[in-house]
DOLO-559070 format. One record per atom (N, C-alpha, C, CB): x, y, z; residue in three letters. Coordinates in steps of 0.2 Angstrom, whole numbers, padded with zeros to 4 digits, always signed. Glycine has a CB too. Layout:
XYZAla...
END
This chain:
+0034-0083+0062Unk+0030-0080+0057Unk+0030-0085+0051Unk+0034-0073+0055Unk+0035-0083+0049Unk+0035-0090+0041Unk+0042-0094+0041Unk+0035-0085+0032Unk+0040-0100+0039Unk+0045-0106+0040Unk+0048-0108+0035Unk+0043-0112+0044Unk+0053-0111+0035Unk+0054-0114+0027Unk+0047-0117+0022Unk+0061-0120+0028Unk+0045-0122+0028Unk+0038-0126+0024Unk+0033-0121+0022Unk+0034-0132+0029Unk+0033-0116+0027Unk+0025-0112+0022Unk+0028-0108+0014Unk+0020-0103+0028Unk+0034-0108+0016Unk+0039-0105+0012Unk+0038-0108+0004Unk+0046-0106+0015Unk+0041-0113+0005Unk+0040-0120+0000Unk+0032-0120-0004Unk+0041-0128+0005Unk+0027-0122+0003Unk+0021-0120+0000Unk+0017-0116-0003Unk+0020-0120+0002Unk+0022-0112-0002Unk+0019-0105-0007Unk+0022-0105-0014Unk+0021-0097-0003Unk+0028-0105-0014Unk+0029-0107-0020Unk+0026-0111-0026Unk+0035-0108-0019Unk+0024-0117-0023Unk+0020-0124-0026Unk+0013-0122-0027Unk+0020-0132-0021Unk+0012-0116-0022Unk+0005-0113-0027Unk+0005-0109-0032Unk+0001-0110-0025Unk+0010-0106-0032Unk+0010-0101-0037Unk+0014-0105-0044Unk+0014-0096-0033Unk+0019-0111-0044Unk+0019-0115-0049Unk+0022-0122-0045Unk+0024-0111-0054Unk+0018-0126-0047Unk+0019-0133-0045Unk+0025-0136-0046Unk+0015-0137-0047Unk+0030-0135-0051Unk+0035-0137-0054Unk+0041-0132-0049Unk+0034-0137-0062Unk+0039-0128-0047Unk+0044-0123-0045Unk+0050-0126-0036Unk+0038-0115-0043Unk+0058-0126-0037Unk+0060-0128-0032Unk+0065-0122-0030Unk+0062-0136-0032Unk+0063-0119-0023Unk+0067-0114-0022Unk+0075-0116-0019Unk+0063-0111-0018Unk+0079-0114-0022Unk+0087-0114-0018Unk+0085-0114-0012Unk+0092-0107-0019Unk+0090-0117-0008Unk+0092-0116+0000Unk+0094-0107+0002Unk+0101-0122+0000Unk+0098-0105-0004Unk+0099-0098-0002Unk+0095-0092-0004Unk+0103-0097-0004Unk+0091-0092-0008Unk+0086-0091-0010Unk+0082-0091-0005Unk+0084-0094-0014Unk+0079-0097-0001Unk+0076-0097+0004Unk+0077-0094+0011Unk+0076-0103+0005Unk+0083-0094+0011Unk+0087-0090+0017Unk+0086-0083+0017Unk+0094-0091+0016Unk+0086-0078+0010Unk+0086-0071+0007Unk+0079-0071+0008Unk+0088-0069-0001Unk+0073-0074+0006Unk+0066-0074+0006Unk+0064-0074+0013Unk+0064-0080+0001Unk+0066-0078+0019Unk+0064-0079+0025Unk+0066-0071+0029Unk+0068-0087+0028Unk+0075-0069+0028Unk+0077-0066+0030Unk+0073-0059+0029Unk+0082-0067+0029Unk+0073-0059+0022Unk+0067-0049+0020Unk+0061-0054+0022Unk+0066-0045+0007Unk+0056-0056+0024Unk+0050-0056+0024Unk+0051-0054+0031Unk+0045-0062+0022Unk+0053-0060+0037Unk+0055-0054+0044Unk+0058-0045+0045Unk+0061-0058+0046Unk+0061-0045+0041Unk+0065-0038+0040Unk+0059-0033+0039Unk+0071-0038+0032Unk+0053-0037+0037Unk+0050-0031+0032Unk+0044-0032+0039Unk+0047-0032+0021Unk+0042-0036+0043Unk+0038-0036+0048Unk+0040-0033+0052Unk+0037-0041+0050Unk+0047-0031+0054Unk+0049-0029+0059Unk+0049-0022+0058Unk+0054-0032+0060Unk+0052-0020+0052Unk+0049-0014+0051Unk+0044-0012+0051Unk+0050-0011+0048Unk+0038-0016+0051Unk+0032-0014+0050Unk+0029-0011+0055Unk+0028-0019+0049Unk+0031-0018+0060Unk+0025-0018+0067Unk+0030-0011+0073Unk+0026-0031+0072Unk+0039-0010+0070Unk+0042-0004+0072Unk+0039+0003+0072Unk+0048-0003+0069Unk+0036+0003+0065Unk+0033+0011+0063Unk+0025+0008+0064Unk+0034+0014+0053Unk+0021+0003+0065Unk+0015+0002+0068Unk+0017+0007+0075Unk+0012-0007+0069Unk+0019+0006+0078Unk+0022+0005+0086Unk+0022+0012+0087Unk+0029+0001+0088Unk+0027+0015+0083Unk+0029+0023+0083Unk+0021+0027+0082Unk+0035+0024+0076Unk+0018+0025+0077Unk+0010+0027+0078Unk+0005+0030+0083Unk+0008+0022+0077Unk+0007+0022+0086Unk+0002+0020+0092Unk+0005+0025+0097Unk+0002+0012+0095Unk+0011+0025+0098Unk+0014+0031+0101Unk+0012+0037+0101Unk+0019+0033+0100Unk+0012+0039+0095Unk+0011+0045+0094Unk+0004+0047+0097Unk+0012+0045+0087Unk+0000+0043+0096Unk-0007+0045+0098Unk-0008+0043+0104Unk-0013+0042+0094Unk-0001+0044+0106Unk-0003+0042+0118Unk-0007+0033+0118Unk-0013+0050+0124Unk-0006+0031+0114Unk-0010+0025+0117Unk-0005+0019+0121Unk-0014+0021+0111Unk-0007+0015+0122Unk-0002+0008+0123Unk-0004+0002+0119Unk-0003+0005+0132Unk-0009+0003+0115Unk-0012-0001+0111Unk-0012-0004+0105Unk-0017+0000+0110Unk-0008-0005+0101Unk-0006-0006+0094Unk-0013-0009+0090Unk+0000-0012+0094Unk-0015-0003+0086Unk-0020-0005+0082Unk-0020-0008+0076Unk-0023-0002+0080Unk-0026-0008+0073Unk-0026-0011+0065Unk-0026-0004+0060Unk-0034-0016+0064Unk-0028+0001+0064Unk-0028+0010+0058Unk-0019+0010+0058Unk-0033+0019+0063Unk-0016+0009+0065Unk-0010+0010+0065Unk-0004+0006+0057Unk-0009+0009+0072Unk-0007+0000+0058Unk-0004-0004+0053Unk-0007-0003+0046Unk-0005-0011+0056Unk-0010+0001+0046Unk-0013+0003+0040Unk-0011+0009+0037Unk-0021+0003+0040Unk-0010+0016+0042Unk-0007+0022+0041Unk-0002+0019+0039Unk-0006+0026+0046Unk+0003+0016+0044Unk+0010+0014+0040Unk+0012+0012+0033Unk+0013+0010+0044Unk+0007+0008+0031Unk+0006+0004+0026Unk+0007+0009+0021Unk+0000-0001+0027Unk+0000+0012+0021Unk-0001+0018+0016Unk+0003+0024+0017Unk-0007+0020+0016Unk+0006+0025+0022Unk+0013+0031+0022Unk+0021+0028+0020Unk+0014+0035+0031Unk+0021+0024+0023Unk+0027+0022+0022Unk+0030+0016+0013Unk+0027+0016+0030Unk+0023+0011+0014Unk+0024+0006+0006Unk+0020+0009+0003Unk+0023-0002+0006Unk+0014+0015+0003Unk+0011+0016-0004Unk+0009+0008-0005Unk+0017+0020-0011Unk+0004+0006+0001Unk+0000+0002+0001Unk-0007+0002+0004Unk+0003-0002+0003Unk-0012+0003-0002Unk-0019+0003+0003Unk-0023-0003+0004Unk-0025+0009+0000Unk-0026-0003+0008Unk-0032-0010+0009Unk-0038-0006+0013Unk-0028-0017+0014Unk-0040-0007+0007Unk-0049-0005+0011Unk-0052-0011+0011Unk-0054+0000+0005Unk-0056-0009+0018Unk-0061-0012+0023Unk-0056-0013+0030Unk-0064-0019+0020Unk-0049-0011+0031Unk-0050-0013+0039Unk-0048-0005+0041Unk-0043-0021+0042Unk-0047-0003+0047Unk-0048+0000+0051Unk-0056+0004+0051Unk-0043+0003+0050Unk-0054+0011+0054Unk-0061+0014+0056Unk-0065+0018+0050Unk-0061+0019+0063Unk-0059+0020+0045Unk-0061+0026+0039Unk-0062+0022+0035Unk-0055+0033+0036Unk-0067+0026+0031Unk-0069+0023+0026Unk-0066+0026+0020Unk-0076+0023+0026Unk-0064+0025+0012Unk-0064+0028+0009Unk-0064+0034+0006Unk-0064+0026+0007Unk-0059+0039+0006Unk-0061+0046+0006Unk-0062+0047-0005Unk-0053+0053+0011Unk-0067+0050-0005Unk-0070+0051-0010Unk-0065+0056-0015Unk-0077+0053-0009Unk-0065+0056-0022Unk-0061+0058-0025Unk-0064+0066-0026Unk-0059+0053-0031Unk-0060+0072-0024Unk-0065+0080-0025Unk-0060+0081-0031Unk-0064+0088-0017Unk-0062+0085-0036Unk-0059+0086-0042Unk-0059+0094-0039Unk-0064+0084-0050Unk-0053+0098-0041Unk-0052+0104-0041Unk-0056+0108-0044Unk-0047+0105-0042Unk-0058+0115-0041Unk-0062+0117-0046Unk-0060+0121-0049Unk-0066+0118-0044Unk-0062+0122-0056Unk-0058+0124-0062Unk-0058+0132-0063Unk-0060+0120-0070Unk-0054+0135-0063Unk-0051+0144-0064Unk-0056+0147-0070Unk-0041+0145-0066Unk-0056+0152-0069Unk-0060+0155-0077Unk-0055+0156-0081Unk-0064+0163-0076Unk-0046+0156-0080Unk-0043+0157-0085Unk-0044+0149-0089Unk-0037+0160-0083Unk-0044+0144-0084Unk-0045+0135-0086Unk-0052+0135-0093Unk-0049+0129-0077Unk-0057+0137-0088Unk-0065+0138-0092Unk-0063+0142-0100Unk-0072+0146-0086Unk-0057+0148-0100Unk-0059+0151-0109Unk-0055+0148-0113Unk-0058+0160-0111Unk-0049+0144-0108Unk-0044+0140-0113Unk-0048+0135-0115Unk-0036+0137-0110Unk-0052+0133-0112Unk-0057+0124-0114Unk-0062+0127-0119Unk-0063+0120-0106Unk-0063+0133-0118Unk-0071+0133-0123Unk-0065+0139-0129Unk-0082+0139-0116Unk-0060+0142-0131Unk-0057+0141-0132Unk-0054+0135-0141Unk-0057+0142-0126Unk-0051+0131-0136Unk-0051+0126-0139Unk-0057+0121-0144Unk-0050+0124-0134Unk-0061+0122-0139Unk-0066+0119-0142Unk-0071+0122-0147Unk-0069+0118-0137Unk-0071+0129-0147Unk-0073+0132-0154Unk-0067+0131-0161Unk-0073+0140-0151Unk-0061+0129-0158Unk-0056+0128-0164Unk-0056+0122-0167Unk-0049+0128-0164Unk-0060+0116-0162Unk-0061+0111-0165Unk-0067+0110-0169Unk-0062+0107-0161Unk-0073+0115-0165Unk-0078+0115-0172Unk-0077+0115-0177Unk-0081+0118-0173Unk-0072+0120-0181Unk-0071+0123-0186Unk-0068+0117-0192Unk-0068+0128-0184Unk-0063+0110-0186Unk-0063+0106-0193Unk-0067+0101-0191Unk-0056+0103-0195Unk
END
């Protein structure tokens, strides 16, 4: 997955001057595995779930967005679901207009 050097390297992009501890490095290597492993675990449990033997890319994406409240749109097969606004109650409608007649007034 990731080695000490891409490790290093990433840091020097993100500041050139920047040198990471040995243990630092060790904590950083150790949670980026940790967090793959649970990834590709709950991908897996997924794919299960739907009978397949196949490990997808919707699967790694469900988990993403159930599990880390992480989305990324454009890979799998759904497309963004569009935002429906509730629709508002007549008691909602006379508090708004309501209101809005007490603002005319100043």
């Amino acid at each position: 997955m990731m080695d000490r050097k891409h490790l290093q390297e990433l840091a020097k992009s993100v500041d050139p001057n920047e040198q990471l501890d040995e243990d630092v490095e060790d904590l950083l290597l150790t949670y980026a595995e940790k967090y793959m492993e649970d990834l590709i675990e709950g991908a897996c449990v997924l794919a299960k779930h739907r009978r397949s033997t196949t490990l997808e890319s919707r699967d790694v994406k469900m988990h993403l967005e159930r599990s880390c409240n992480v989305w990324l749109p454009g890979y799998g097969t759904e497309e963004l679901k569009p935002f429906k606004r509730a629709p508002m109650s007549e008691a909602h409608k006379q508090r708004m207009a309501l209101i809005k007649k007490t603002m005319k007034k100043y």
